[in-house]
C-alpha positions as CSV (number, residue, x, y, z in Angstrom):
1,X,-2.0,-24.6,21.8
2,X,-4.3,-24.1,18.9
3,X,-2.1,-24.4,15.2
4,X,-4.4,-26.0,12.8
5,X,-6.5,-23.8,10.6
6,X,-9.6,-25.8,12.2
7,X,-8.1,-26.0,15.2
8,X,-8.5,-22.0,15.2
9,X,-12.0,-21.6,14.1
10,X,-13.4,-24.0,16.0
11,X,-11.8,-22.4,19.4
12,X,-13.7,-19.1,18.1
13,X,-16.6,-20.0,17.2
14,X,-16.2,-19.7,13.2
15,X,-18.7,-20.9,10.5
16,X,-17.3,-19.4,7.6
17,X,-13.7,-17.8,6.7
18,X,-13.1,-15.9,3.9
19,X,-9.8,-17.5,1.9
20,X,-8.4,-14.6,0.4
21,X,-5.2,-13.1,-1.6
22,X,-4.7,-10.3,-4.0
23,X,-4.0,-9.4,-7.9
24,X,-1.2,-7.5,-9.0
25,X,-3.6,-4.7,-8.5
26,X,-4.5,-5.6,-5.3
27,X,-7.8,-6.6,-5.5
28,X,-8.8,-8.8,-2.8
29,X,-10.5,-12.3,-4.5
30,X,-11.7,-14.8,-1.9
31,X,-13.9,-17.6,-1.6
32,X,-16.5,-17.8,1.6
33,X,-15.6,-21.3,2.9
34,X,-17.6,-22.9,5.8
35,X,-16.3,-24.7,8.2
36,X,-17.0,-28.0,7.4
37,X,-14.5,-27.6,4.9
38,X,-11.9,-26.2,6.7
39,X,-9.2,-29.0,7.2
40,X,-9.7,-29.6,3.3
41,X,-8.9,-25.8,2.5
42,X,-5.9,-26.0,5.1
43,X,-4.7,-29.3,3.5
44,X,-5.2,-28.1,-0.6
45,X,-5.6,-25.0,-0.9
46,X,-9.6,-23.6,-2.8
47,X,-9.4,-23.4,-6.6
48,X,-10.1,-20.4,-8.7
49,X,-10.2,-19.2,-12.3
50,X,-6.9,-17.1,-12.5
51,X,-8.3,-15.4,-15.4
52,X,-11.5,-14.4,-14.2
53,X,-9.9,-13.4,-10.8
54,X,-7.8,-10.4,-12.1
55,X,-4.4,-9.4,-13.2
56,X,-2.7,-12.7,-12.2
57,X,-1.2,-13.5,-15.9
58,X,-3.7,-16.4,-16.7
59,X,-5.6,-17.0,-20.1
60,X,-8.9,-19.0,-19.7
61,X,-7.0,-21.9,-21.2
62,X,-4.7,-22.1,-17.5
63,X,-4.8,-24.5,-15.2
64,X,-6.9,-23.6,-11.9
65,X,-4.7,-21.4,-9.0
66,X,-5.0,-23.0,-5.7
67,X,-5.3,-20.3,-2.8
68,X,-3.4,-22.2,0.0
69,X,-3.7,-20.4,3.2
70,X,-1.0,-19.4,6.0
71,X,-2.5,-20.3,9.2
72,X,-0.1,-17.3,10.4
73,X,-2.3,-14.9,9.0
74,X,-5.8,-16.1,10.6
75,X,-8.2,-13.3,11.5
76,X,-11.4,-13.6,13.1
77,X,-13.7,-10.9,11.8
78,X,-16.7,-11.2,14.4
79,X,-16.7,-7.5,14.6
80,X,-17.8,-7.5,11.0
81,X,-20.4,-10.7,10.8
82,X,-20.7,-13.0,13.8
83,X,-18.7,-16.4,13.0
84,X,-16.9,-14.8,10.0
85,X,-12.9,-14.9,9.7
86,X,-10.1,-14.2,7.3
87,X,-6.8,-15.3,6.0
88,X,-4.5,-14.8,3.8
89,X,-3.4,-17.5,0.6
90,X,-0.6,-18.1,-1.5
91,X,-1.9,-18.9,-4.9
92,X,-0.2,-22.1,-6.1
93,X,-0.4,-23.8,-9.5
94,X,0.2,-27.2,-10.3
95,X,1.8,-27.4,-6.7
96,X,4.2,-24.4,-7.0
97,X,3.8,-20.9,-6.0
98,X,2.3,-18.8,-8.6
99,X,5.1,-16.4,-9.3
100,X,2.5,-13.6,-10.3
101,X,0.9,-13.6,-6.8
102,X,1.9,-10.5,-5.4
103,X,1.8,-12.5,-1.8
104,X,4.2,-15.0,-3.5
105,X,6.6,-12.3,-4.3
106,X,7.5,-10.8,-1.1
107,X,8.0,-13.7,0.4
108,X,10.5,-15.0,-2.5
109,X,12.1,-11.8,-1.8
110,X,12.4,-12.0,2.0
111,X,13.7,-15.6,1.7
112,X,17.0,-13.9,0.2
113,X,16.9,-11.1,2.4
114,X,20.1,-11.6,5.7
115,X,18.3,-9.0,7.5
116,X,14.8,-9.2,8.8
117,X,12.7,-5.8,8.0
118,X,10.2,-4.5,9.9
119,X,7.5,-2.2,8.2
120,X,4.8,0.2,9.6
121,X,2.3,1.7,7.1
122,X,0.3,4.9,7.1
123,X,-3.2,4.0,5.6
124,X,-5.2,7.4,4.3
125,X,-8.5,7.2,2.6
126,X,-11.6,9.1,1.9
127,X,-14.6,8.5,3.4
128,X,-17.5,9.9,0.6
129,X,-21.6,9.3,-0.5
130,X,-23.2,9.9,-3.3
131,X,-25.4,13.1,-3.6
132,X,-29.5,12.5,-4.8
133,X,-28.1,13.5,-7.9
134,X,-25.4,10.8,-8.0
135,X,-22.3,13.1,-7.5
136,X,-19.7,11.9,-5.1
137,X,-19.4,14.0,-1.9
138,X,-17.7,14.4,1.1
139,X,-19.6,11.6,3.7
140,X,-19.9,15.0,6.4
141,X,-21.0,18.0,4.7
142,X,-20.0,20.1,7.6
143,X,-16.3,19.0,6.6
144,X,-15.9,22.0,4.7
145,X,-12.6,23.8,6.2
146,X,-9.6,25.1,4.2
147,X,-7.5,23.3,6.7
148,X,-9.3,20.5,7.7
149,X,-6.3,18.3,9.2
150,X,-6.3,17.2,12.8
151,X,-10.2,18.8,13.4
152,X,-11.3,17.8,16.2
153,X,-14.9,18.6,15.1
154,X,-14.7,16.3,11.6
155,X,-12.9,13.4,14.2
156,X,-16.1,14.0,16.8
157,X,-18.6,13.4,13.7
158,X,-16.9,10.4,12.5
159,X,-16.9,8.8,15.7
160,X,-18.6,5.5,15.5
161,X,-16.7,4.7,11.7
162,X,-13.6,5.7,13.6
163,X,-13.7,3.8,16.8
164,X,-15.5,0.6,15.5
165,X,-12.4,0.7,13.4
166,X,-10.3,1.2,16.0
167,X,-11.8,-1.6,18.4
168,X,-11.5,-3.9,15.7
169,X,-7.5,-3.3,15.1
170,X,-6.8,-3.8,18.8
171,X,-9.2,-6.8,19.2
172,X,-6.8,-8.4,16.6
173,X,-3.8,-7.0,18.5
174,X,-2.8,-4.6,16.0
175,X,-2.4,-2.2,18.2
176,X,-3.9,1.1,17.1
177,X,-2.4,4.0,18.6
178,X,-4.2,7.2,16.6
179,X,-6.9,8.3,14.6
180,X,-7.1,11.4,13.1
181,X,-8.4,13.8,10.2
182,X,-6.4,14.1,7.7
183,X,-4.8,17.5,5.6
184,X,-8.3,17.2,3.4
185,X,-12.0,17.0,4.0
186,X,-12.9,13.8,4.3
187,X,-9.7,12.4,4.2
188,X,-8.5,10.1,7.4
189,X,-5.7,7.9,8.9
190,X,-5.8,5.5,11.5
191,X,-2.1,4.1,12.4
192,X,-1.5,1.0,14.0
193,X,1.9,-0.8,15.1
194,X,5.2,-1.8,13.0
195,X,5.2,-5.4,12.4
196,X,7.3,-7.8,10.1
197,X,6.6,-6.9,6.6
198,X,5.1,-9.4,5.6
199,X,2.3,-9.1,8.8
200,X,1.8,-5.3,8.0
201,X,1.1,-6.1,4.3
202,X,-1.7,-8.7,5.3
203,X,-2.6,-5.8,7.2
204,X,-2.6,-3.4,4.6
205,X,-5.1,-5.5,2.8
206,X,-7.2,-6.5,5.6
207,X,-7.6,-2.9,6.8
208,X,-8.8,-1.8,3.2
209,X,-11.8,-4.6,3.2
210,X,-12.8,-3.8,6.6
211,X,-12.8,-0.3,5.9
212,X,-14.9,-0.4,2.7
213,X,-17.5,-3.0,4.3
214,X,-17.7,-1.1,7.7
215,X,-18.0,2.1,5.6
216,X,-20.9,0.5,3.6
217,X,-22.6,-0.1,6.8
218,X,-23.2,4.1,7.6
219,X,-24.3,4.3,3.4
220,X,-20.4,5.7,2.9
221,X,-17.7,4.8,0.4
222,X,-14.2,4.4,1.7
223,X,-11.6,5.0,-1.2
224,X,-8.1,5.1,-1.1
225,X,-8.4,6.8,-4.3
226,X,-4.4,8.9,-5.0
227,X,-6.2,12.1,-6.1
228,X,-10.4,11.9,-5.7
229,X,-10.6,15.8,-6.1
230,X,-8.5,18.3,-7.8
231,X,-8.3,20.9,-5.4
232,X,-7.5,18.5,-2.6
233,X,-4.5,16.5,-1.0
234,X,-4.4,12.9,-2.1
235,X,-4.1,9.8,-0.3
236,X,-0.6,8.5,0.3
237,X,0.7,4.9,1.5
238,X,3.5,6.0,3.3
239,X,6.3,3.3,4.7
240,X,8.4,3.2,7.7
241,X,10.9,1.0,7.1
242,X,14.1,-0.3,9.4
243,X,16.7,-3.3,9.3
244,X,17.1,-5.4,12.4
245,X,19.4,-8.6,12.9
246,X,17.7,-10.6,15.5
247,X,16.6,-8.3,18.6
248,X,19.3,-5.5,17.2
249,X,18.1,-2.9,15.1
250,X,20.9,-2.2,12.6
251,X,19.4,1.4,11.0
252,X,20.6,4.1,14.6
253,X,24.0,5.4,14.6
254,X,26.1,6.8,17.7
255,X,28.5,9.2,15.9
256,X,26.5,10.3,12.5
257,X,28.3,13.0,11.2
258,X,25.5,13.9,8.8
259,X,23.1,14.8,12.1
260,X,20.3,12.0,11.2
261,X,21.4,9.5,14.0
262,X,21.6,7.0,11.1
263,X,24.1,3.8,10.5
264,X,25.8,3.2,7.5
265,X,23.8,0.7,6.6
266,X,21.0,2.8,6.7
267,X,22.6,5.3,4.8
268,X,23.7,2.9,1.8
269,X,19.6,1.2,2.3
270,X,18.5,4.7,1.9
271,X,21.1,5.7,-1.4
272,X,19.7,2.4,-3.1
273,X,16.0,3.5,-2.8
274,X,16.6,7.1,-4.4
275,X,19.1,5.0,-7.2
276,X,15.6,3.3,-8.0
277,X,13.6,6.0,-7.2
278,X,12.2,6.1,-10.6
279,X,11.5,2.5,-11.4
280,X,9.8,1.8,-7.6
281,X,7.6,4.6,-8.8
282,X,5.7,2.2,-11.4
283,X,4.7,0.0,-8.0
284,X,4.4,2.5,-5.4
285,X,2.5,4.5,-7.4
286,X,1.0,2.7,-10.4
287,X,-2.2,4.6,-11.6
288,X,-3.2,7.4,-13.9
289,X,-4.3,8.8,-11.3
290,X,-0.9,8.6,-9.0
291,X,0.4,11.3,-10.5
292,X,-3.0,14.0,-10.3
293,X,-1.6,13.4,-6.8
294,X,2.1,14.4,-8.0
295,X,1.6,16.6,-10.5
296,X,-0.8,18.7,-8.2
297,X,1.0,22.4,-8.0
298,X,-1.0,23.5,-4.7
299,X,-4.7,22.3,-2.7
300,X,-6.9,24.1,-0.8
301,X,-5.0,23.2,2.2
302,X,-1.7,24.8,1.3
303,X,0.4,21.7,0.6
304,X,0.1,18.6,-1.9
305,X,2.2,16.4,0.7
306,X,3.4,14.2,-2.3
307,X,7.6,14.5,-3.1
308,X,8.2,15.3,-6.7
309,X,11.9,14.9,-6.6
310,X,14.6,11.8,-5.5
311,X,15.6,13.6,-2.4
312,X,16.0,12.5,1.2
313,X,16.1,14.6,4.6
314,X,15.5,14.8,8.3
315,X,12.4,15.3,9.6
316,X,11.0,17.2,6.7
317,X,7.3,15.9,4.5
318,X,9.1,17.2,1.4
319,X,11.3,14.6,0.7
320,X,11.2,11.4,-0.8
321,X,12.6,9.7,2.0
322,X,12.2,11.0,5.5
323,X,13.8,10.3,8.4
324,X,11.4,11.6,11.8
325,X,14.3,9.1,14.2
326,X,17.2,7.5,13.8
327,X,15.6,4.3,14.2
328,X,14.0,4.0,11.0
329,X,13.4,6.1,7.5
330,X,10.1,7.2,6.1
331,X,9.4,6.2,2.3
332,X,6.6,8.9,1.3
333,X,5.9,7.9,-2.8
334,X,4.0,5.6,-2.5
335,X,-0.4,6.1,-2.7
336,X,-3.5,4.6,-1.7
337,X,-3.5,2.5,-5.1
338,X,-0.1,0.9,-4.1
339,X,-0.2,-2.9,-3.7
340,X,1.3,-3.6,-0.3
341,X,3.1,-6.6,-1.2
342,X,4.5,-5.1,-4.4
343,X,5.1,-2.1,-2.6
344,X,7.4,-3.7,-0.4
345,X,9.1,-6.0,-1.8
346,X,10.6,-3.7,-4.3
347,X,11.6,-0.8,-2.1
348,X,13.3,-3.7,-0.1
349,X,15.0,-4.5,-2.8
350,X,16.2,-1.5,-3.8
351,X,17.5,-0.5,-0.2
352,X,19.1,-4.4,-0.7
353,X,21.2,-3.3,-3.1
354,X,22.1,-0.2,-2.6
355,X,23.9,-2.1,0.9
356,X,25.1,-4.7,-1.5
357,X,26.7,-1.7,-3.6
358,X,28.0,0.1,-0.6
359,X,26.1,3.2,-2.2
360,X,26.6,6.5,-0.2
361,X,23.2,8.9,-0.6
362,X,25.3,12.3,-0.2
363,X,24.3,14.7,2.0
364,X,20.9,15.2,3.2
365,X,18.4,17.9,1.7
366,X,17.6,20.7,3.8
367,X,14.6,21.9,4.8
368,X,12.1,22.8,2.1
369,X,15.2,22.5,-0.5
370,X,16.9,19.8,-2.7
371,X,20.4,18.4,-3.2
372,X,21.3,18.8,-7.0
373,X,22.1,15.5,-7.3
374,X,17.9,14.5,-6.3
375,X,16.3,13.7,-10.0
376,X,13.0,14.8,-10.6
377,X,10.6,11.1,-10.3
378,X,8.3,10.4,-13.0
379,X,5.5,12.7,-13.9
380,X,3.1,10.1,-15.7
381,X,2.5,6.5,-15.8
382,X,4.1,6.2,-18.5
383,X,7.0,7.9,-17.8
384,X,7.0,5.3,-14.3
385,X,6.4,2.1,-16.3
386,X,9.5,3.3,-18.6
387,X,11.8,3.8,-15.6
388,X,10.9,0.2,-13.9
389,X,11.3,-1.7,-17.0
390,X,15.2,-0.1,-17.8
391,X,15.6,-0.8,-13.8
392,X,17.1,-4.3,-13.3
393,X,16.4,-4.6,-9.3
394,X,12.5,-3.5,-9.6
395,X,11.9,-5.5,-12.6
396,X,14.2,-8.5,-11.1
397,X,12.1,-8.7,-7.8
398,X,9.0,-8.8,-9.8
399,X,10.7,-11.2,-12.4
400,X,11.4,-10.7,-15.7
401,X,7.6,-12.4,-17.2
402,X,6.3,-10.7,-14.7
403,X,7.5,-7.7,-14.9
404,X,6.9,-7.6,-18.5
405,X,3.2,-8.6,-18.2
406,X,2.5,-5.9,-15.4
407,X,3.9,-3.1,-17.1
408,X,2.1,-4.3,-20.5
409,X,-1.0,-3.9,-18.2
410,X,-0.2,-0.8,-17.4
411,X,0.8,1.0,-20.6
412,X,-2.4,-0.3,-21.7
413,X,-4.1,1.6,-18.7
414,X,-2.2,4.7,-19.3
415,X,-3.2,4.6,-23.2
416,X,-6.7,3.8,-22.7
417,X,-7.2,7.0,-20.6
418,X,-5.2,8.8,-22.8
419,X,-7.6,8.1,-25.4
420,X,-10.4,8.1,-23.9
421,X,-12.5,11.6,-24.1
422,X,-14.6,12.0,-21.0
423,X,-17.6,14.4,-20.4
424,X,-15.8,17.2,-18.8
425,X,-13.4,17.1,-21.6
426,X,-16.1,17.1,-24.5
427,X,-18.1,19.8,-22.4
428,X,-14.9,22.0,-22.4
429,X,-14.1,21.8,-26.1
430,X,-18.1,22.3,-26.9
431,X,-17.5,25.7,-25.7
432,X,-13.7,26.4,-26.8
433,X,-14.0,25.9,-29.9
């Protein structure tokens, strides 16, 4: 059985694979690596510039960040460029792993974990062009409903991006199991299988590149953009989450008196991620543009499908936290422009304590209503980055320098829009005042 890196790309055919790993952001950074190199990359790692890669709290002055790859995470991307693969790096410096890797800090916090979590993720994104005048569009012009979700029409016309997307998932055994159109033009999902979450957020990442280069390949962008349009639903990053000890998953309960078929374990996970509700929100959802998406009062479609208060319930799209089975509960904050690994890790951690604490979440929120005791979650940025720094879980699975540097970053990303006056805005005022 094939387990060295070269071992693997020889047995496929591979000339070049593509060692990548992501910024705080999560921008994907790799180098193209032939194979005639390949037993060197598996044995020390490729060097980059930290600083020139991206949020990864280098100066120039640093020392180099060595990308050493898990053979685990090996993907061949044939289906993209013949003899091309993937996989996945954990930066190192000066032999130890960098602890502002995003990769790096998932892991650090699943080494502490005593259960092992299993995560499935809900990937939405637009597919768009530009216009001959430049504008950005919808990708299918005849993708013009008022309820556009689950069209079998705008899924017929997207047939070949859709099913060369889903070939490629189940050729890599990720098992697709639905495509469909989502709640706004142009907007779709495709959903493949729960996995360990460290798998699904290698996943995460990988999906995203295929989907912008395959999308590139029709003259389309693919954006996973929170809020692209005003008048539209935004894209979400939504996370099933569930507890398992060995083969036994620890999250269904036989006698539930709240209804939900959930343990109490589940029930003190889910209390510990509305407790840091607020502070996961500067992960989950760390852009300007996040909250567009939350603040949004209505779309054309009807409904904005993005929580705006700490709530949880049954199998309800209003809430924070839903719960569609017993076997598992839904985290729904989070948006395209969520970094999988960060994601993760801290909504982990926050379920992690609140078992820890032997919290108790209250009774569930009813349909289309809210306990009293669900806060209202951050309506800016800033407002997020405020909340995760006063929040000792989120900032200590990040760790404290990092945790500091990020949300530096972002205040400064919040600010500069705040500051910034763009055309609409000077066009608007031109004729106000």
């Amino acid at each position: 059985m094939a387990t060295s890196l070269g071992d693997l790309t020889r047995a496929d055919g591979v000339r070049f694979i593509l060692a990548t790993f992501v910024d705080l952001t999560g921008k994907p950074c790799a180098k193209l690596v032939p194979v005639e190199a390949v037993d060197a990359l598996e044995a020390d790692g490729v060097g980059f510039a930290g600083y020139a890669a991206g949020a990864l709290g280098q100066q120039p002055y640093d020392p180099d960040i060595m990308a050493i790859p898990d053979v685990g995470s090996y993907t061949p991307l044939p289906f993209l460029r013949e003899g091309l693969a993937l996989v996945h790096c954990d930066p190192h410096v000066n032999g130890e792993p960098w602890p502002y890797a995003p990769r790096v800090i998932l892991r650090r916090l699943l080494a502490r974990m005593p259960y092992t979590p299993y995560v499935g993720a809900e990937v939405e994104y637009f597919l768009l062009q530009r216009d001959i005048s430049g504008n950005v569009v919808v990708a299918d012009a005849r993708d013009a409903a008022a309820q556009p979700c689950y069209d079998a029409r705008g899924v017929t016309r997207m047939y070949d991006h859709l099913t060369t997307v889903s070939t490629a998932m189940n050729a890599l055994g990720w098992g697709n199991y639905a495509n469909d159109h989502e709640d706004a033009n142009g907007q779709f999902e495709q959903n493949f299988r729960f996995a360990d979450a460290l798998t699904t957020a290698d996943r995460v990442i990988t999906l995203r590149y295929l989907l912008h280069m395959l999308a590139e390949r029709q003259d389309m962008i693919a954006t996973f953009m929170p809020k692209p349009f005003t008048d539209r639903t935004g894209s979400g990053l939504h996370l099933h989450l569930s507890l398992w000890d060995g083969e036994t998953p620890l999250f269904p309960g036989d006698d539930d008196p709240r209804g939900l078929g959930l343990s109490k374990l589940a029930y003190a996970f889910v209390a510990g991620v509305l407790d840091h509700a607020a502070g996961l929100h500067g992960v989950i959802a760390p852009t300007v543009n996040s909250y567009k998406r939350r603040g949004a009062a209505t779309t054309s479609s009807g409904a904005t499908w993005s929580p705006k208060r700490a709530s949880y319930g049954g199998n309800d799209r209003t809430h924070l936290l839903r719960v569609p089975e017993g076997d598992r509960v839904e985290l729904r904050g989070g948006d395209g422009s969520a970094n999988p690994y960060l994601a993760i890790a801290a909504v982990l951690a926050a379920g992690l304590d609140g078992i820890e604490r032997d919290l108790d979440p209250g009774d569930p929120s009813g349909p289309g209503r809210f306990a009293d005791s669900a806060a209202e979650l951050p309506v800016t940025l800033l407002h997020a980055v405020e909340a995760l720094e006063r929040d000792p879980v989120v900032t200590g699975v990040l760790g404290a320098d990092v945790a500091a540097y990020y949300a530096g970053r972002k205040r400064e990303e919040f600010f500069s829009w705040h500051n910034t006056v763009t055309p609409w805005e000077l066009d608007a005022y031109l004729t106000a005042f």
